[in-house]
C-alpha positions as CSV (number, residue, x, y, z in Angstrom):
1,X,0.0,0.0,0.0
2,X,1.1,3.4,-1.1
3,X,1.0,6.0,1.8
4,X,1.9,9.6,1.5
5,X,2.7,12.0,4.9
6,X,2.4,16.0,4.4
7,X,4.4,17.1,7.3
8,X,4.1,20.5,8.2
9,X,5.8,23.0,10.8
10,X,4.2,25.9,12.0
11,X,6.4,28.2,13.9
12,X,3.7,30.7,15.1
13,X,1.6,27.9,16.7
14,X,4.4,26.2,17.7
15,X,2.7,22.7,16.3
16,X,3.9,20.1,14.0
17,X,1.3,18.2,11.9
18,X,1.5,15.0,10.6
19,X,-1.0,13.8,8.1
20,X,-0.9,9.9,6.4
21,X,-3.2,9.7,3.1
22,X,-3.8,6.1,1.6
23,X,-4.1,5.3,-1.8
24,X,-7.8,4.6,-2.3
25,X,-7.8,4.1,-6.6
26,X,-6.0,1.2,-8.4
27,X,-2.5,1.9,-9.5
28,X,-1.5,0.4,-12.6
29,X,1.4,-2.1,-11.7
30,X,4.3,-0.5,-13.4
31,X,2.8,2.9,-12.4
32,X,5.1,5.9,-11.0
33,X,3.3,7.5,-7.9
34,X,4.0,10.4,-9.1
35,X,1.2,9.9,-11.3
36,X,-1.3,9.9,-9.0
37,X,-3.7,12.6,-8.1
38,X,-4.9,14.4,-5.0
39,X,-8.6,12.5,-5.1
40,X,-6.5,9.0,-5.3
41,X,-5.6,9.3,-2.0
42,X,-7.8,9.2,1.8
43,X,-6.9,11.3,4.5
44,X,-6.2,8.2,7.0
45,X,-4.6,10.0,10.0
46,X,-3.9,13.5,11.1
47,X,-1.8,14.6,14.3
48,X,-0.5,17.4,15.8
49,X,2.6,17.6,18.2
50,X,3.9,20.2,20.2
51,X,6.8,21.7,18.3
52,X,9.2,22.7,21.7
53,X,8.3,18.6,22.8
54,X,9.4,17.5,18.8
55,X,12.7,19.4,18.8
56,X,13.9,18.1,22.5
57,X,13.3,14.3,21.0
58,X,15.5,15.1,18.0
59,X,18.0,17.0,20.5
60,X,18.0,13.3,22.2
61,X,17.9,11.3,18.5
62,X,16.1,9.7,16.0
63,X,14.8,7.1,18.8
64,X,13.7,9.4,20.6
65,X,12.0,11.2,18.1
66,X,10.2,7.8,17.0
67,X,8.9,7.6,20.1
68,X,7.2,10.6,20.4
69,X,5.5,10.6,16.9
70,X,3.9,7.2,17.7
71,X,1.1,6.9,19.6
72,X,-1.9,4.5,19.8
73,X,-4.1,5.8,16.8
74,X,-0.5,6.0,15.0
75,X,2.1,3.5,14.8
76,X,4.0,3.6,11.5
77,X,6.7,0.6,10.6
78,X,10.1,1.3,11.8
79,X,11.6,1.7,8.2
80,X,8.2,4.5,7.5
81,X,8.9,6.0,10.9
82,X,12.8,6.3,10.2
83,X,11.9,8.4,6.8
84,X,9.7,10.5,8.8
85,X,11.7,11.1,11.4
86,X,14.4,12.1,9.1
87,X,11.9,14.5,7.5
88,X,10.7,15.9,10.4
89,X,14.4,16.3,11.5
90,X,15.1,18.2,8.1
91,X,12.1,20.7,8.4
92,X,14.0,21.8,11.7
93,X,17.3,22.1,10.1
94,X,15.9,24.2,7.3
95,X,14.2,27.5,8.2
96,X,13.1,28.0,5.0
97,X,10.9,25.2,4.9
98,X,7.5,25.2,6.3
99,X,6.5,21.8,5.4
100,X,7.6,18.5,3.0
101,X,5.8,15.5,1.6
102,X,6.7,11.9,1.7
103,X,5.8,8.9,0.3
104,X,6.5,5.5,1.5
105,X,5.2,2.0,-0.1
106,X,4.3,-1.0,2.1
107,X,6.3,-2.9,-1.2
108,X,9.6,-1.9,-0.2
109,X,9.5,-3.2,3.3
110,X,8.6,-6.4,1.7
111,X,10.8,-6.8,-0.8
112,X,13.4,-5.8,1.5
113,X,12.2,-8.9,3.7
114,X,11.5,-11.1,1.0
115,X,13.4,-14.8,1.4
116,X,14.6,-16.5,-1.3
117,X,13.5,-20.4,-1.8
């Protein structure tokens, strides 16, 4: 399954925003996902964090980070939550930046996985 995060920073609220959409259409199998439009995907899963809390975790490191970005309602594979928190660390390096999109698909994790016979 295809998922993509819109992760956004917003310095005046002090609140970071995670939110997962799910491809919800049938991708053709040799298909680029950058081919897909904004009504082939559902808004799964939206949260917001408290900025000051996000930037201690990634003062402490990416485990920590992990940690707090997870919750009950949201709990992301490690090798997902790894490119998030790297993305989430990268909107706080760059000032510029006010928010970045991801996308991450269930595939890789398998194939990554996958034993031979």
């Amino acid at each position: 399954m295809l998922h993509r995060f819109l992760i956004s920073l917003d310095a005046k609220d002090k609140s970071l925003t995670i939110k997962e959409f799910t491809v919800i259409t049938k991708i053709p199998k040799d298909s680029d996902f950058t081919a897909l439009k904004e009504e082939d995907f559902l808004l799964t899963h939206e949260g917001a964090y408290n900025a000051d809390t996000i930037k201690k975790s990634i003062s402490v490191g990416q485990d920590a980070l992990i940690a707090e970005i997870r919750t009950t309602n949201f709990f992301p594979t490690t090798p997902c939550s790894m490119m998030i928190a790297e993305a989430v660390t990268g909107l706080y390096d760059n000032t510029d930046s006010q928010s970045v999109e991801i996308y991450y698909d269930d595939k890789t994790m398998l194939a990554e996985n996958a034993v031979s016979p």
